[in-house]
KEKE-3310 file (N, C-alpha, C; in steps of 0.2 Angstrom, whole numbers, plus 5000, padded with zeros to 4 digits):
npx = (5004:5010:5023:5024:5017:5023:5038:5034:5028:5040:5048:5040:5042:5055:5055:5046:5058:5067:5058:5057:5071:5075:5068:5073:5087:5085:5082:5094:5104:5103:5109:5123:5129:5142:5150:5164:5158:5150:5132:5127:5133:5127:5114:5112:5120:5110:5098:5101:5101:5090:5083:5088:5083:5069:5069:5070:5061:5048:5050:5047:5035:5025:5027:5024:5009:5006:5002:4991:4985:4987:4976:4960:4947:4951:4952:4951:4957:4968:4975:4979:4985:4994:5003:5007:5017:5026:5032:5036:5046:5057:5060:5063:5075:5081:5086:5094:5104:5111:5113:5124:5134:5137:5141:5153:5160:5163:5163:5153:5136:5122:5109:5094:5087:5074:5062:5060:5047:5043:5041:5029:5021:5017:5015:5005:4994:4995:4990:4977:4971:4972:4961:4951:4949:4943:4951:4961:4953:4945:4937:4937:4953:4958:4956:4959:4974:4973:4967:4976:4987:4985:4981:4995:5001:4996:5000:5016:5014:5011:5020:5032:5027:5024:5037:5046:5055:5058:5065:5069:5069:5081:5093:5095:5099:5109:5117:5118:5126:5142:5151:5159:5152:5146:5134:5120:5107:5098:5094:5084:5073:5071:5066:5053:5051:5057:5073:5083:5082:5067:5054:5042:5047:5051:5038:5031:5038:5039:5025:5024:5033:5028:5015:5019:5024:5014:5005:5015:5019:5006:5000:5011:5007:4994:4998:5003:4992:4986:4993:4993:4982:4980:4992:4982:4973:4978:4987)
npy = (4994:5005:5006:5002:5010:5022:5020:5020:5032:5043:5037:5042:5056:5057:5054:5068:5075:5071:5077:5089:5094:5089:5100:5112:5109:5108:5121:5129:5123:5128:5140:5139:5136:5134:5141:5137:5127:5112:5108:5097:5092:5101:5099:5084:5087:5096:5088:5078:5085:5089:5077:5072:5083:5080:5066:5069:5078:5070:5060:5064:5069:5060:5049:5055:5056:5044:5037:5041:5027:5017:5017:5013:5023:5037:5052:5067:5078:5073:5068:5079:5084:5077:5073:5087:5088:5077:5084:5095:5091:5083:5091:5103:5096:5091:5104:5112:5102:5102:5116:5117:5108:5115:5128:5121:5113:5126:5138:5146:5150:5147:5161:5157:5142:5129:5121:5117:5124:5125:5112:5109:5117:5109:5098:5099:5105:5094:5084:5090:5092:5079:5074:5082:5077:5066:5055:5044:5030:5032:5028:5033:5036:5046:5057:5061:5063:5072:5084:5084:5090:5101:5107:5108:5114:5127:5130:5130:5140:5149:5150:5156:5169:5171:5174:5161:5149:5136:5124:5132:5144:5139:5137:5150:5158:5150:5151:5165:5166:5161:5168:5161:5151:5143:5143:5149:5158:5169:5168:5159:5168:5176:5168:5170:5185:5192:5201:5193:5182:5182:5189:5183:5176:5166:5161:5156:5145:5139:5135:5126:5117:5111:5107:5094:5090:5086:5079:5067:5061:5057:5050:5039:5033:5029:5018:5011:5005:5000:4990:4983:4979:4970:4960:4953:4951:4942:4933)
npz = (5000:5001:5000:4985:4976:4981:4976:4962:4959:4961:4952:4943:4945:4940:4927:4923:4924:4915:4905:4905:4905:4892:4887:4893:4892:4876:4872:4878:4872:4856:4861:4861:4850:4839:4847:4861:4872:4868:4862:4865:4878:4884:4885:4889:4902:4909:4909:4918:4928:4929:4931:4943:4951:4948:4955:4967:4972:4969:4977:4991:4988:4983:4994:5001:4998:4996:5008:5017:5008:5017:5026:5030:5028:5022:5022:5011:5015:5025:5016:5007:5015:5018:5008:5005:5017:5015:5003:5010:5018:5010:5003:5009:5016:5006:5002:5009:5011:4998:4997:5008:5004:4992:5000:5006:4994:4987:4995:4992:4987:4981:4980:4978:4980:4975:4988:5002:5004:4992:4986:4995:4994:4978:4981:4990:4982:4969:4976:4978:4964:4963:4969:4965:4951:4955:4963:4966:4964:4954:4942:4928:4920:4917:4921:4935:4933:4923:4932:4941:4934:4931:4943:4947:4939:4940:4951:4950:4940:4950:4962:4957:4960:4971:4976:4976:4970:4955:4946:4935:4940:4949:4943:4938:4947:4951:4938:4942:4953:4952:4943:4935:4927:4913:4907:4902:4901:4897:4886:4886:4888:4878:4870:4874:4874:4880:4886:4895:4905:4916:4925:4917:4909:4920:4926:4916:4913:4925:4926:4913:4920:4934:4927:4921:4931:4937:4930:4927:4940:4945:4935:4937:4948:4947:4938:4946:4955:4947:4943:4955:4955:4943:4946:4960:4953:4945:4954)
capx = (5000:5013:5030:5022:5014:5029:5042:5031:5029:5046:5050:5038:5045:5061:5050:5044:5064:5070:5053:5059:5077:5074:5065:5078:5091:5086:5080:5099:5108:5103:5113:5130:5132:5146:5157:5167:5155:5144:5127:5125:5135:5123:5108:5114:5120:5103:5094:5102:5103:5082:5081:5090:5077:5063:5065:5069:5055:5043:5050:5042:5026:5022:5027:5016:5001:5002:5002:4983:4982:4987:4969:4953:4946:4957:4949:4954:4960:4973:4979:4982:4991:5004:5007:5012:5021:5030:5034:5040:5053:5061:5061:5069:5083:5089:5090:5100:5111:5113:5118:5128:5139:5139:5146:5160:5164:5165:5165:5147:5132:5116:5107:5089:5084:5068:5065:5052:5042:5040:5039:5024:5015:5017:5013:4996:4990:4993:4983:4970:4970:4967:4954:4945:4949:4936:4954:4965:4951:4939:4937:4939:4959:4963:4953:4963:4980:4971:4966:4984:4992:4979:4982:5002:5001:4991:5006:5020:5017:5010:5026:5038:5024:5024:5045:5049:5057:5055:5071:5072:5074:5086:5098:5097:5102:5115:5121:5124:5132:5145:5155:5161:5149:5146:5126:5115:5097:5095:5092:5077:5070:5071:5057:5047:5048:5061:5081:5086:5079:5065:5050:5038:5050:5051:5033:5026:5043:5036:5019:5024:5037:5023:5011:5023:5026:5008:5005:5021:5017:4999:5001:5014:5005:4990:4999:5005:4989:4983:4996:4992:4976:4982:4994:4979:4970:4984:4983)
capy = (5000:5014:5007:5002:5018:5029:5018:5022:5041:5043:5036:5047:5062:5056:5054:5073:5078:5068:5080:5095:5093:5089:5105:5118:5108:5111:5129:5132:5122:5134:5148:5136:5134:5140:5143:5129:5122:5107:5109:5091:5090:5106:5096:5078:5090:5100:5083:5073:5089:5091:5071:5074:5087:5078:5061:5070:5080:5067:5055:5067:5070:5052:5044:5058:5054:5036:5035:5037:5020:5011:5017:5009:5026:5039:5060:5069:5083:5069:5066:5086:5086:5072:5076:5093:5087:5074:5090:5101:5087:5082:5098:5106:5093:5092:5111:5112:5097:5107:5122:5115:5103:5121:5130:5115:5113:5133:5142:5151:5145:5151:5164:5154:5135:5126:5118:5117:5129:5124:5104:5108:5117:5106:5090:5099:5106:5088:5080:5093:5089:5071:5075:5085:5071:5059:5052:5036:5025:5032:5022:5036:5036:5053:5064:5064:5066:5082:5088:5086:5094:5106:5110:5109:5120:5133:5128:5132:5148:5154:5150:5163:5175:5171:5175:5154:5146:5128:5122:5139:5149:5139:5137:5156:5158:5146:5154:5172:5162:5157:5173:5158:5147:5142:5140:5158:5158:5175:5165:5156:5173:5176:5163:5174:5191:5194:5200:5188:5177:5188:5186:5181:5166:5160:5160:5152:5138:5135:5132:5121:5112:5111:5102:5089:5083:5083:5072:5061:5057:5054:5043:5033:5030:5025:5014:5006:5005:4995:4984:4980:4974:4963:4955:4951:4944:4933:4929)
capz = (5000:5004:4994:4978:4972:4981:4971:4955:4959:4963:4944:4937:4946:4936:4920:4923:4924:4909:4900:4909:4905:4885:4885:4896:4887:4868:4872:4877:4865:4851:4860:4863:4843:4837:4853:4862:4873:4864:4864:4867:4882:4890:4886:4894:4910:4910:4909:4925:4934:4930:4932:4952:4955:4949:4957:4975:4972:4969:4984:4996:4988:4982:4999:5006:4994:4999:5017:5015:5007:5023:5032:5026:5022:5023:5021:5007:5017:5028:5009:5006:5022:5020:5004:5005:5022:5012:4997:5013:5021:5008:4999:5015:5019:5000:4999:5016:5009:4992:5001:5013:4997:4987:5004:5005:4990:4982:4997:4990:4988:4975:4985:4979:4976:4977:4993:5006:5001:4984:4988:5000:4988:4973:4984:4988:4975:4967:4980:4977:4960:4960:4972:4959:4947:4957:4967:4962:4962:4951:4933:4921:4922:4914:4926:4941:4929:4923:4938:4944:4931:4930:4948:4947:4935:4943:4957:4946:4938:4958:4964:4956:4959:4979:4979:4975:4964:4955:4941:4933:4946:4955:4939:4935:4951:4951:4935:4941:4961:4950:4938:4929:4925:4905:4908:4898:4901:4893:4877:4886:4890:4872:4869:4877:4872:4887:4884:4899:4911:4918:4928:4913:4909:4926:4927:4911:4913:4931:4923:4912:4924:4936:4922:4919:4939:4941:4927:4928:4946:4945:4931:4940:4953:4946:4936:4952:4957:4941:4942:4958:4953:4941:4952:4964:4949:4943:4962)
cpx = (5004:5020:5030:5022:5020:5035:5040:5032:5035:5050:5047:5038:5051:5060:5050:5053:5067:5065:5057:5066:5078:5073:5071:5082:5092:5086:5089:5105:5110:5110:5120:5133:5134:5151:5159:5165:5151:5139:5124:5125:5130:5117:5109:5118:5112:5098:5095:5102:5093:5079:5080:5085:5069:5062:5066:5063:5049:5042:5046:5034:5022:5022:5023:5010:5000:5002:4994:4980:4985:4979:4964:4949:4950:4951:4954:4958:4967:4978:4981:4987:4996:5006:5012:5016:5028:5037:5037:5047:5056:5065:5065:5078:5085:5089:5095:5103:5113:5116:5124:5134:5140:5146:5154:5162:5168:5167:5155:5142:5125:5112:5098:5091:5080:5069:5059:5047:5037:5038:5032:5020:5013:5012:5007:4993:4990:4990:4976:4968:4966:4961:4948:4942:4944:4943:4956:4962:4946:4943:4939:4947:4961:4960:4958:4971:4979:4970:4973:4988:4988:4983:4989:5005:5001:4998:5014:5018:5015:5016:5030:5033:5027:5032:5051:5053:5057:5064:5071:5073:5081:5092:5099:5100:5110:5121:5126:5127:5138:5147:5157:5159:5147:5136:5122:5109:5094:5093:5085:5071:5067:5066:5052:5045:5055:5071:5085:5082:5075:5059:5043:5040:5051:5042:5029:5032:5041:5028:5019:5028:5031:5016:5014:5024:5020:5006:5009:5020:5010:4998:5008:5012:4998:4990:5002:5000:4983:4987:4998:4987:4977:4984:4988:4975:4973:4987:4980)
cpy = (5006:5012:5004:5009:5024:5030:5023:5032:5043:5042:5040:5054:5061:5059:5063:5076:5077:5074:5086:5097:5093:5097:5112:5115:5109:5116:5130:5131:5126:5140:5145:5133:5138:5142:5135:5126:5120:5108:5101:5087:5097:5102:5089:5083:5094:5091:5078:5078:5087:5082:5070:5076:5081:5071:5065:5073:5076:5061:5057:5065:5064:5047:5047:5056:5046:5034:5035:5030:5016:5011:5014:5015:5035:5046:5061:5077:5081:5070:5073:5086:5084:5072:5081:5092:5083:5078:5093:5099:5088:5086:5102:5103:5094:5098:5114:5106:5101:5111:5120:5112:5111:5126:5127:5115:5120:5137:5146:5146:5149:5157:5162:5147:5132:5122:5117:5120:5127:5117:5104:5112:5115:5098:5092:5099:5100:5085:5082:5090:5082:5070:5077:5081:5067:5054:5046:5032:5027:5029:5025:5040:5044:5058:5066:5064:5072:5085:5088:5089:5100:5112:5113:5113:5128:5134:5133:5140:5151:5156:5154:5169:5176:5174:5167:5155:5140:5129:5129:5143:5149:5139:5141:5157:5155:5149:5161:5172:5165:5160:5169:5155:5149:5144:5149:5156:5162:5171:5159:5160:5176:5173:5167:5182:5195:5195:5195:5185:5181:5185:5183:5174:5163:5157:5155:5146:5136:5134:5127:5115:5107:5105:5097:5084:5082:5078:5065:5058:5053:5047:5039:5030:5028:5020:5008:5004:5000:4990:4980:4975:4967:4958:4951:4946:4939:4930:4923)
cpz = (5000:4998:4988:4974:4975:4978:4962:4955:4959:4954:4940:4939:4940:4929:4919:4922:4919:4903:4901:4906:4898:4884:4887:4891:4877:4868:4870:4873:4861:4855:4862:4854:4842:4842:4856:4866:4870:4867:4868:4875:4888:4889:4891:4902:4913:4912:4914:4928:4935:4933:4941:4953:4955:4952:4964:4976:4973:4974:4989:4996:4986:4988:5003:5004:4997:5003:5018:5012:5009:5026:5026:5021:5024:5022:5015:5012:5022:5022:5005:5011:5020:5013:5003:5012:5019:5008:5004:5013:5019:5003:5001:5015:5011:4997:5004:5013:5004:4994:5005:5006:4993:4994:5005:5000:4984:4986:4996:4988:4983:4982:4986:4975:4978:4981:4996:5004:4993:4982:4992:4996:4981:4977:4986:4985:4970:4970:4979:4971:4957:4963:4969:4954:4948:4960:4961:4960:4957:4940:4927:4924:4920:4918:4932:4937:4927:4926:4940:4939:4928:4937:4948:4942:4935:4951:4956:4945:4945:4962:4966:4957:4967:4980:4977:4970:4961:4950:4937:4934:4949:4949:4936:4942:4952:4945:4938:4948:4957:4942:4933:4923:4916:4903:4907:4897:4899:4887:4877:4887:4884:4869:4870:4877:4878:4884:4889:4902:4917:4921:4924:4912:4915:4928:4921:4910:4920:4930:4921:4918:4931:4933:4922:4927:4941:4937:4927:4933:4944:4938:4934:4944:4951:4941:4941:4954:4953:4940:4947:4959:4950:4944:4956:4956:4947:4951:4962)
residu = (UNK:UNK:UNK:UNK:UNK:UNK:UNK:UNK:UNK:UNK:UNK:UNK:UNK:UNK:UNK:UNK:UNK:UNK:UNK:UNK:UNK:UNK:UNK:UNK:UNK:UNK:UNK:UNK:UNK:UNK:UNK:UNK:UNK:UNK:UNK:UNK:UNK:UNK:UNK:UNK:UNK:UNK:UNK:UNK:UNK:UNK:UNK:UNK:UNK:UNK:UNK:UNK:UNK:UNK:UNK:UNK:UNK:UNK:UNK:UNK:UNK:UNK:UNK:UNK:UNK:UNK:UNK:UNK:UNK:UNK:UNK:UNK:UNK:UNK:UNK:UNK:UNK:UNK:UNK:UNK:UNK:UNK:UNK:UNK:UNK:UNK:UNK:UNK:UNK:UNK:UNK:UNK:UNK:UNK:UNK:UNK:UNK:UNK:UNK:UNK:UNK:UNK:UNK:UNK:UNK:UNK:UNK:UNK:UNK:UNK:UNK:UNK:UNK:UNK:UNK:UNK:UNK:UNK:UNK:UNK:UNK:UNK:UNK:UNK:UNK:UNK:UNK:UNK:UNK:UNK:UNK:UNK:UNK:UNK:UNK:UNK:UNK:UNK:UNK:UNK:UNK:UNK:UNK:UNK:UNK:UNK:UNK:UNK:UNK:UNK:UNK:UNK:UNK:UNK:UNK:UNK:UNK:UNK:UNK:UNK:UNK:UNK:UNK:UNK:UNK:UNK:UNK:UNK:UNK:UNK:UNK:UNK:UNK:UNK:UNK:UNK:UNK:UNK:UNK:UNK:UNK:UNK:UNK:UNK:UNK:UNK:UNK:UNK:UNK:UNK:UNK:UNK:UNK:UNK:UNK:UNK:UNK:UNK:UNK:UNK:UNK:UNK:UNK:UNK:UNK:UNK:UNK:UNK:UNK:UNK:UNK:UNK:UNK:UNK:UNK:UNK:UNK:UNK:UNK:UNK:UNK:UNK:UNK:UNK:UNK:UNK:UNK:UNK:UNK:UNK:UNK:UNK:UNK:UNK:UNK)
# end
């Protein structure tokens, strides 16, 4: 009941990092053509850094979502709870280890990256969602995937309005930490009508990043939740 569906969510935060990751990664490509860093080797770094974010991320808020399906019948306001409790924890500790491993090893450290804040709001508002949806168990499968990426949506772009940040904040951040660093995100800001990396782009790429973890999870765990079925009928 609790470490099936948290494994799967947990994979489908990943799932959402590999999308996420594809997506920052090609944007910046483009502006690495033609100078001597490979655009191939910024996309494969953008996309395991975005893969780390989104399975730690999705540990929290999956093993919070599933601790409700230990009780018989659980409330859906328990199940807002321990999600976004889930999203705070694990949001907290790996943004205090992050910081900590930045202070050690450079001496400085980003002065923003996603963390409790932003883990406890994503891990609700996906519970709300699936709640809207008709919950895990209801029979038409794509409702509570809509609703949670409906709502994680609605999470995302709220975010950077609140002060947050989600992966394109913390990586504009981390760019301008770090005088050295190879990594220009004014050319994502570009996309959007913006000379650099501006509050427009952080909000409509915390939108969709948002969409994507609500989706990813919720469909991982209701595919753990349909292959558990099975199982019991091949029982």
């Amino acid at each position: 009941h609790l470490l099936r569906p948290g494994v799967y969510g947990t994979f489908g935060g990943g799932v959402a990092g590999v999308l996420g990751g594809l997506l920052y990664g090609s944007a910046l490509a483009f502006s690495y053509q033609g100078s001597g860093q490979g655009g191939l080797s910024v996309l494969v770094v953008l996309v395991g850094l975005n893969v780390l974010v989104g399975l730690i991320g999705a540990l929290g808020v999956s093993f919070g979502l599933s601790v409700p399906f230990l009780f018989a019948q659980p409330s859906q306001i328990f199940r807002i709870f321990t999600a976004a409790l889930g999203g705070f924890v694990v949001g907290g500790l790996s943004k205090l280890m992050g910081l900590d491993a930045f202070n050690l090893l450079f001496g400085t450290a980003p002065a923003e990256m996603t963390g409790a804040f932003e883990g406890g709001v994503l891990g609700a508002c996906l519970a709300i969602g699936v709640w809207i949806g008709g919950g895990f168990h209801n029979r038409i499968h794509w409702r509570p995937i809509a609703g949670a990426g409906f709502a994680c949506a609605i999470a995302g772009i709220t975010i950077p309005l609140l002060g947050g940040v989600l992966m394109g904040g913390s990586l504009e951040s981390l760019a301008t930490t770090f005088s050295q660093s190879q990594l220009r995100l004014e050319s994502l800001g570009q996309f959007f009508g913006e000379m650099q990396f501006g509050a427009r782009t952080e909000v409509v790429l915390g939108g969709i990043e948002g969409l994507l973890f609500g989706v990813c999870v919720t469909s991982a765990i209701l595919i753990s939740k349909r292959a558990k079925s099975l199982t019991a009928i091949g029982g």
